[in-house]
C-alpha positions in Angstrom: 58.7 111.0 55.9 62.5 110.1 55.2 65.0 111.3 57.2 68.2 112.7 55.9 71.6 111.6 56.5 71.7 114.8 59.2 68.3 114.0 60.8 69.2 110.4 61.8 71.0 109.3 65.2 74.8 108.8 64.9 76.4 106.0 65.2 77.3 104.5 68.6 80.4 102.5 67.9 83.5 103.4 66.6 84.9 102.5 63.4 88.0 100.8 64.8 86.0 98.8 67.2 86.5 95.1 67.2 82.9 94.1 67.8 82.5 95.7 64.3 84.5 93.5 62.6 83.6 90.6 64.4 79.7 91.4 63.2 80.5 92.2 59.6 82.5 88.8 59.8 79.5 87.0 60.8 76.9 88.1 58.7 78.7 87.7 55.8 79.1 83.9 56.9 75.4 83.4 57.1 74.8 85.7 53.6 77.4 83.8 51.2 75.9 82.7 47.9 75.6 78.8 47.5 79.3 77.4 45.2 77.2 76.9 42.1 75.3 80.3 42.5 76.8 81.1 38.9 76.1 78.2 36.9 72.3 78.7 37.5 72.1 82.6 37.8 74.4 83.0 34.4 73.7 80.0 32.3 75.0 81.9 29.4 78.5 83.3 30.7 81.3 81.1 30.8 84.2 80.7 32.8 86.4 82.8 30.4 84.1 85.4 29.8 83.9 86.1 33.6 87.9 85.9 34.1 88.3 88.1 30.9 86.5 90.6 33.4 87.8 90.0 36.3 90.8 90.6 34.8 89.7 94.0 33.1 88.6 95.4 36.4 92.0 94.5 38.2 93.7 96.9 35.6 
């Protein structure tokens, strides 16, 4: 059985809490994606095509 949003324990830290931060800091360290992540993933994008989007979903 799944428990709803209502059903589960609250959380024990606060949002502002430094240890937070410092945690989400970490694990995204050990999680990032290798520098050529893109050129094997995507072999059919190019450079452009992804900066043509980037740039579309800044505006």
């Amino acid at each position: 059985m799944e428990l709803f949003c209502l059903e589960a324990d609250p959380v024990r830290t606060r949002p502002d809490d430094d240890g937070v931060l410092q945690s989400l800091l970490t694990t995204e360290e050990s999680c990032l994606p290798q520098g050529s992540y893109l050129k094997c993933a995507q072999k059919d994008i190019q450079p452009f095509m992804r900066r043509m989007v980037a740039t579309w979903m800044l505006e």
